[in-house]
C-alpha positions in Angstrom: 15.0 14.8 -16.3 12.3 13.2 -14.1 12.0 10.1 -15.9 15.4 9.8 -14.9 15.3 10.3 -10.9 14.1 7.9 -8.2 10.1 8.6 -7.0 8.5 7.8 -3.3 5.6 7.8 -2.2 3.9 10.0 0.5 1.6 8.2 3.0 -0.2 10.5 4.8 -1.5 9.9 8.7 -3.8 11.8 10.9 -2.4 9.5 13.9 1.4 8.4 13.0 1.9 6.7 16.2 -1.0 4.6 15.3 -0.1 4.2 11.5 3.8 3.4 12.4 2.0 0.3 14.5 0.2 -0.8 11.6 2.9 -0.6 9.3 6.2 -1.3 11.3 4.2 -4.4 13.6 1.3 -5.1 11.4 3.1 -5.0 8.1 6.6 -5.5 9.5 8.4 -2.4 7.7 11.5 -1.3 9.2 11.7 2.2 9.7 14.0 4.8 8.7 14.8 8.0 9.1 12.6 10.4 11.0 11.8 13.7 9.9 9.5 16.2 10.6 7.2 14.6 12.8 7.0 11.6 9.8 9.4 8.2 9.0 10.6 6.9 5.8 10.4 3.5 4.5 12.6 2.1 2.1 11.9 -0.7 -0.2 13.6 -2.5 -3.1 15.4 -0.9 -5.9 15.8 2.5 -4.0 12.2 3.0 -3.5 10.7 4.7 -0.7 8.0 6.0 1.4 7.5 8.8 3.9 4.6 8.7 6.2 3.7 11.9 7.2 1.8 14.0 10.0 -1.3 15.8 8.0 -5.3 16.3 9.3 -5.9 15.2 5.4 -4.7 11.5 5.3 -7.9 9.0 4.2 -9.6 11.6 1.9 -7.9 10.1 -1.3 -10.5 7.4 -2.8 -7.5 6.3 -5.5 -4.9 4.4 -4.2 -2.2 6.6 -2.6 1.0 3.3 -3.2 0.9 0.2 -4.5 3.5 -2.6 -4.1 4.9 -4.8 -7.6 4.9 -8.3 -6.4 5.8 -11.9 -7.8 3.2 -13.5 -6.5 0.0 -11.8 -5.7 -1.8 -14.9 -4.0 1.0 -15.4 -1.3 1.0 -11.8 -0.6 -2.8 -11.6 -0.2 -2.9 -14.3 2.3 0.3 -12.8 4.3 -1.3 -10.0 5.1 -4.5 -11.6 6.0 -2.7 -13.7 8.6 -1.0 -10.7 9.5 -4.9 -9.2 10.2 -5.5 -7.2 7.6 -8.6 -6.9 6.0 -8.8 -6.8 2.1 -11.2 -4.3 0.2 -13.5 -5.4 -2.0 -14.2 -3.0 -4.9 -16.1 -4.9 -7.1 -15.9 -6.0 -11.0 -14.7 -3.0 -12.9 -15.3 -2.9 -17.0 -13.1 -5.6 -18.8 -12.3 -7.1 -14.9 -12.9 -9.9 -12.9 -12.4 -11.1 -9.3 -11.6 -14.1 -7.9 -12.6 -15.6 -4.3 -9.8 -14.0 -2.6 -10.7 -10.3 -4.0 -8.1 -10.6 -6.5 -8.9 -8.6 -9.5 -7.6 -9.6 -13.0 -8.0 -7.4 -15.9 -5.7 -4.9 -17.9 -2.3 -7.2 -18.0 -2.1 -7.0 -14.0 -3.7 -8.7 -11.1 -4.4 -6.8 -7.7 -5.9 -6.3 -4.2 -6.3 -3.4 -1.9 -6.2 -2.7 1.5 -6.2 0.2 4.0 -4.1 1.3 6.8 -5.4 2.7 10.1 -5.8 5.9 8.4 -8.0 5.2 5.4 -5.4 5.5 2.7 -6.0 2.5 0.0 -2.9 0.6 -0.7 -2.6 -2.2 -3.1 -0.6 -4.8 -4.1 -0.1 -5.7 -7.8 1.3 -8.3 -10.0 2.3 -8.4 -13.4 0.5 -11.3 -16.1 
């Protein structure tokens, strides 16, 4: 059954040599395999993501991955010093959000960002 097998994300990019920059020097990912034009990324506990060549990447307005962390405030300002620029999305119902664009609300803390090609990642951590 599904609920039984790993799941990975698909990152789609309209420029992967200029989305591998952002995540391999930017982010510091390691890369994997290649296939087809695209690179996987593997991350703890046997998760993964594949960035892929597609004309379509940026047109999602949800968040296309999100990473669980431990520690949502460290994270946040690691990847501001790594120069990444945080979204701010505003108070949503039942939210609220902090100096650092750190929204609380729903049992989880998070913050977005995007990559070079407009797809809204996220970082989230656990109350």
């Amino acid at each position: 059954m599904l609920q039984d097998s790993p799941m990975f994300a698909y990152l789609p990019a309209t420029d992967v040599t200029r989305a591998r920059r952002f995540y391999e020097q930017t982010l510091g990912f390691k890369p994997g395999p290649e296939i087809a034009g695209g690179v996987t990324y593997e991350f703890a506990k046997g998760t993964a993501a594949f960035l892929y060549p597609t004309p379509n990447a940026g047109s999602s307005q949800a968040s296309q991955a999100f990473w669980q962390v431990p520690d949502i405030e460290r994270e946040v300002a690691e990847l501001r010093s790594r120069g990444v620029k945080m979204e701010r999305y505003g108070d949503m119902p039942g939210t609220s959000t902090d100096a650092q664009g750190i929204v609380t609300g729903g049992g989880a803390r998070a913050a977005w960002f995007k990559d070079t090609e407009g797809n809204i990642l996220a970082v989230i951590q656990a109350l």
